[in-house]
N, C-alpha and C positions, 0 to 999 in steps of 0.2 A: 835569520830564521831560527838562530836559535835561542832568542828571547820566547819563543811564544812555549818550549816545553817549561822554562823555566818560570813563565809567569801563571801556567796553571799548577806546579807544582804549589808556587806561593801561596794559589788560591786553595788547594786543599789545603794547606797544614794554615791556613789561618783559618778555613772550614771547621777543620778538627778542633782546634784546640777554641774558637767561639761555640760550637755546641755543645761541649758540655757545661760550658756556663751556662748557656741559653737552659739550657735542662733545667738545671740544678737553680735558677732563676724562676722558674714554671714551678719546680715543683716545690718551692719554698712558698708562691703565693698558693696553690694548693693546698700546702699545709695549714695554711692562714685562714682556708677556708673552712677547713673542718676542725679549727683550734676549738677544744671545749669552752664553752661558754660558759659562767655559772653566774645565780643569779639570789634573791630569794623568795621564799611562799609569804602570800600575804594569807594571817590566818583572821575568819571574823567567825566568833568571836573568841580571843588569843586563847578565853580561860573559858572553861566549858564542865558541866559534869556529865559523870559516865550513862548514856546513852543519849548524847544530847546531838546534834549535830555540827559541823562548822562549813562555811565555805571558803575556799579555796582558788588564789588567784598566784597567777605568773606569769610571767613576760619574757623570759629566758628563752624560749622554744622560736618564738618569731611566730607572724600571724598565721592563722589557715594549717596549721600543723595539732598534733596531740601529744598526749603526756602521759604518765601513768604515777601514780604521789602513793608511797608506802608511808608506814608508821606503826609501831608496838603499839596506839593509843587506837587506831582504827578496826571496824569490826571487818573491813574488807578493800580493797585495792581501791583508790581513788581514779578515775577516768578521766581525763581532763580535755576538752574543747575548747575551738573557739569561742570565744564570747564578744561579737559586736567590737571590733577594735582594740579590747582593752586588753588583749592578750589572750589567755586559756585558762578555765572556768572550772572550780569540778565541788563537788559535796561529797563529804566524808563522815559516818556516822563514826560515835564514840564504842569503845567496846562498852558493856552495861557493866563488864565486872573490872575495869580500867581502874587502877590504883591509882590517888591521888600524887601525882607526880607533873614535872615537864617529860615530855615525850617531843623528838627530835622525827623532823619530816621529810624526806628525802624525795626530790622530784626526779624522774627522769623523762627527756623528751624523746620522743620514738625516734628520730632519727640520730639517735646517740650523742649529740652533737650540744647537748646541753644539760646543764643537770642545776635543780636549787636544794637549799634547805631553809625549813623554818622550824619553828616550835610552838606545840601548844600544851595548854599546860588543864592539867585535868582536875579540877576540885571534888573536897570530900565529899560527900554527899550521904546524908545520914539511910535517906529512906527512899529507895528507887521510886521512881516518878513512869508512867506510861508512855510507850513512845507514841502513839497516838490514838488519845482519848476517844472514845465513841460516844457521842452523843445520843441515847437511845430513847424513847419515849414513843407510844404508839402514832408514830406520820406524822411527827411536827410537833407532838404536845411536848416534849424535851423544854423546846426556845420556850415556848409558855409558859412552863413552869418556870423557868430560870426567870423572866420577867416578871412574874409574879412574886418570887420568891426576893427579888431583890428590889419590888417596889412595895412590895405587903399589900395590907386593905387598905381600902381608902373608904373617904366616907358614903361613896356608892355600895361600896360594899355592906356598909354598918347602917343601911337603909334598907339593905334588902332583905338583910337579915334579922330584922326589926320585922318588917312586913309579916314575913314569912310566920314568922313566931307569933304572931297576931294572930293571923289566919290557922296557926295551930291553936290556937288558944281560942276563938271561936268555936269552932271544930269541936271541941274537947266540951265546952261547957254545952254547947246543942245537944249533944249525943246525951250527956249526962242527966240535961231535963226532961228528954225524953223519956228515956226508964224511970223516973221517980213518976213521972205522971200514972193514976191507976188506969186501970183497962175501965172503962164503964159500956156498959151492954143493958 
């Protein structure tokens, strides 16, 4: 009878002394889980001038997740998404007054658990450029002029304007006969 208190004692103190392994086994894969990740940004395109835009890619975060991408080169916080498999997607406009330098890009993925950097690199640029042009022209005559402008006249053109001048030139010498002619009564 008196094997049975001493065979539950065994089974505690080998209880005890396997769960804190077992623990400290758990929470080591745990760790493992939420080990930082780092990775890096892909920048397109790498060299940019100031007000231009770039896009921005990373795979460090894992799919179906978000990001958020700083940088001294950017006019504002980059947001970053999924994009269709390829990891997380974001656009970052250049500041317009961005000194020509490399500027270092720092990702962070929302659930802290990952982080990248890249770099893009910001050229001089003599004479700011529009961030987006407006095409104006009264309802469409803009595209027309633009395609006139870059195909010129043609010899439709130097036809009609031949005619035209004809017909002014008729015109002119009709009127003209008629005043010399006297009044007769």
């Amino acid at each position: 009878m008196r094997s049975l208190p001493i065979t539950f004692c065994a089974a505690v103190a080998a209880a005890t002394i396997a769960l804190p392994a077992s623990a400290a086994l758990a929470e080591s894969k745990a760790d493992d889980s939420r080990e930082k990740r780092s990775g890096t940004v892909s920048v397109d395109p790498s060299r940019v001038s100031p007000g231009g835009e770039v896009e921005l890619w990373v795979d460090v975060c894992g799919k179906g997740r978000s990001a958020r991408g700083n940088s001294e080169a950017f006019a504002s916080e980059a947001h970053f998404a999924p994009a269709g498999g390829k990891g997380l997607f974001a656009t970052a406009r250049i500041r317009s007054d961005a000194a020509p330098d490399d500027y270092e890009i720092w990702v962070t993925c929302k659930d802290g658990h990952g982080k990248a950097t890249g770099t893009v690199t910001v050229l001089h640029h003599s004479r700011p450029s529009p961030v987006a042009p407006v095409r104006a022209g009264g309802g469409g005559a803009a595209a027309l002029a633009e395609k006139a402008a870059s195909e010129g006249p043609g010899t439709r053109h130097a036809v009609i304007g031949l005619g035209l001048g004809a017909v002014a030139a008729v015109a002119v010498a009709f009127r003209s006969t008629r005043r010399r002619r006297p009044a007769q009564h």
